[in-house]
Structure formats: C-alpha cells, structure tokens
C-alpha positions in Angstrom: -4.4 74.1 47.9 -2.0 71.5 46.7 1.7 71.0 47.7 4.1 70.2 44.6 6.2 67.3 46.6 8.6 67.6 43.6 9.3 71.4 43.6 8.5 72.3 47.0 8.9 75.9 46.5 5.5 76.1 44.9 2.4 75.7 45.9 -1.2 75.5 43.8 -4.9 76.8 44.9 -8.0 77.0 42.8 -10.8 80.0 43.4 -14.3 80.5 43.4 -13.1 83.2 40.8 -12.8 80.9 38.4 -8.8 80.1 38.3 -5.8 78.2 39.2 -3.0 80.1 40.6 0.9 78.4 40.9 2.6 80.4 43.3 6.3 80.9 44.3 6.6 80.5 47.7 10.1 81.7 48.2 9.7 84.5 45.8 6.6 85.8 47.2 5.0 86.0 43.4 2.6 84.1 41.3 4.6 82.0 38.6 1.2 81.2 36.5 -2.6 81.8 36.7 -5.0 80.4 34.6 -9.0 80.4 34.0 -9.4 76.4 34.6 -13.6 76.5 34.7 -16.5 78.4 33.5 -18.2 78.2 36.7 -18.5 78.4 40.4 -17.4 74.8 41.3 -19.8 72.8 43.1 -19.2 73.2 47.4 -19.5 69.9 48.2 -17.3 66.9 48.1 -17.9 63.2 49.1 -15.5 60.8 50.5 -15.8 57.2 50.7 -14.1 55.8 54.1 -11.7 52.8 53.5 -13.4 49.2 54.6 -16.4 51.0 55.8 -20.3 51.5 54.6 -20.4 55.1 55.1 -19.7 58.0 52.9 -19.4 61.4 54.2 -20.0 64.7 52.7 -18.0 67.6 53.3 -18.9 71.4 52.4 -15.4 72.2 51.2 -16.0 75.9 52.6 -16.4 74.3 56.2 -14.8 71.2 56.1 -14.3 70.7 59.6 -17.7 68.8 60.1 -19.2 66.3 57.7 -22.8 68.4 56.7 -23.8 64.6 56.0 -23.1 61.0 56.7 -25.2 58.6 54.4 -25.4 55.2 56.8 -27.5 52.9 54.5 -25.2 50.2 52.8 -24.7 47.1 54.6 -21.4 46.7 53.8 -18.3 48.6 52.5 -18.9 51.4 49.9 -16.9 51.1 46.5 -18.1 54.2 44.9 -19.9 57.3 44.2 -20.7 59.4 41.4 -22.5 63.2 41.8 -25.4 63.0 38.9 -24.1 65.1 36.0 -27.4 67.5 36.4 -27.7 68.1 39.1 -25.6 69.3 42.4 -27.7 67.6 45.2 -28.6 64.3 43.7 -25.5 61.3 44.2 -25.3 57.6 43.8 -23.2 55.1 45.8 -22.3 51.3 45.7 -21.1 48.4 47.4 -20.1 45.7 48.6 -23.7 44.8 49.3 -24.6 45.0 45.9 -26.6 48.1 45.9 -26.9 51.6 44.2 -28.3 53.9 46.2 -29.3 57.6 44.9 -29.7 60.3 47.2 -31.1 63.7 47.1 -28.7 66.0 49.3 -30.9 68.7 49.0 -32.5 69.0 52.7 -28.4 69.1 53.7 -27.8 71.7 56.5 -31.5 70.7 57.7 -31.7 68.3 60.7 -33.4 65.0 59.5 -34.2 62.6 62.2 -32.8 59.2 61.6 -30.4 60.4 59.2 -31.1 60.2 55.5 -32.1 57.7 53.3 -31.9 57.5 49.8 -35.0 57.9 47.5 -34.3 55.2 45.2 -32.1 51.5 45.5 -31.4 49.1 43.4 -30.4 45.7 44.2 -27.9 43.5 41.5 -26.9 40.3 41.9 -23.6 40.7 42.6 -21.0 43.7 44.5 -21.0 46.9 43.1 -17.6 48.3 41.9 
C-alpha cells in the first residue's frame, strides 16, 4: 500500500491478483484498477541497512521478522541485485570490495551459523 502525500484522499495497493488499485478513501470507491504484471510477484524483498554490513530479507507476506539476515561483508553494504532467473539466488556489495552471491533457497530452514554465500569475489577496490 502506498500513501499519495500529495492527494491524501487516495491511497494505492498492488495484489497477488495481478493489479494495482487507486482507491478513494473519502468516497469509499476505487478511482482506477489496472493489470500492472503478468505474474505472482516475487514474496521476498531485501533491504540494505544504512552504514551497516548487513542486509535483511523480509517475506513481504510476514514482514514482521527478517526470514534472513546475510552477516558476511566486512564492511557497509552498497547494493544488491535479485538474479534475473531466478527467485532465490541474490548478489550484494560493499564497502569491502566484495560480491557476494547467495542462494536463499534453504530460507525458512534453520542454518546454524547463519548463511554464507556460495560464491565471492574480491575487486580491487569498493563495490558501488
């Protein structure tokens, strides 16, 4: 759900059932809806935390608990990207000037230690 700050009477929210609905708050009605994928969007979201070497992963159905914390950069993460083909598979960089690509897949599994990635690599330089 998003908030328009600049019309405050309406309001927008996205479904599993594939569209975007703008609401009228003060009416009570729906003043568009619209397809806006093809697809079930994927449940999970990652979040990088300001000045910190952690990213946390969220299941946006449940998003009161991270389902993950990935704890293996040395120094403050500058970005992620989800792989384009797959759902459970994500890279992050930083500050310590590495990738590091993770397979998500054993998420809702307890894994002692926490995770680790299954593949690093190392530049000369920090990652932005």
């Amino acid at each position: 759900m998003v908030w328009d700050e600049a019309e405050p009477r309406q309001i927008g929210t996205s479904s599993i059932d594939t569209t975007c609905t703008i609401w009228d708050i003060e009416r009570e009605m729906v003043d568009t809806q619209l397809i806006a994928h093809d697809k079930e969007d994927p449940r999970y979201m990652a979040t990088i935390i300001m000045d910190s070497a952690k990213v946390v992963v969220l299941d946006i159905l449940f998003s009161t608990l991270p389902d993950v914390e990935l704890q293996r950069h040395q120094a403050s993460v500058n970005a992620i990207a989800w792989a384009p083909h797959s759902s459970c598979h994500i890279c992050t960089a930083g500050d310590d000037s590495q990738a590091l690509i993770w397979d998500l897949s054993s998420m809702g599994h307890p894994v002692e230690g926490g995770l680790d990635p299954f593949l690093a690599c190392t530049a000369g330089a920090e990652i932005e």
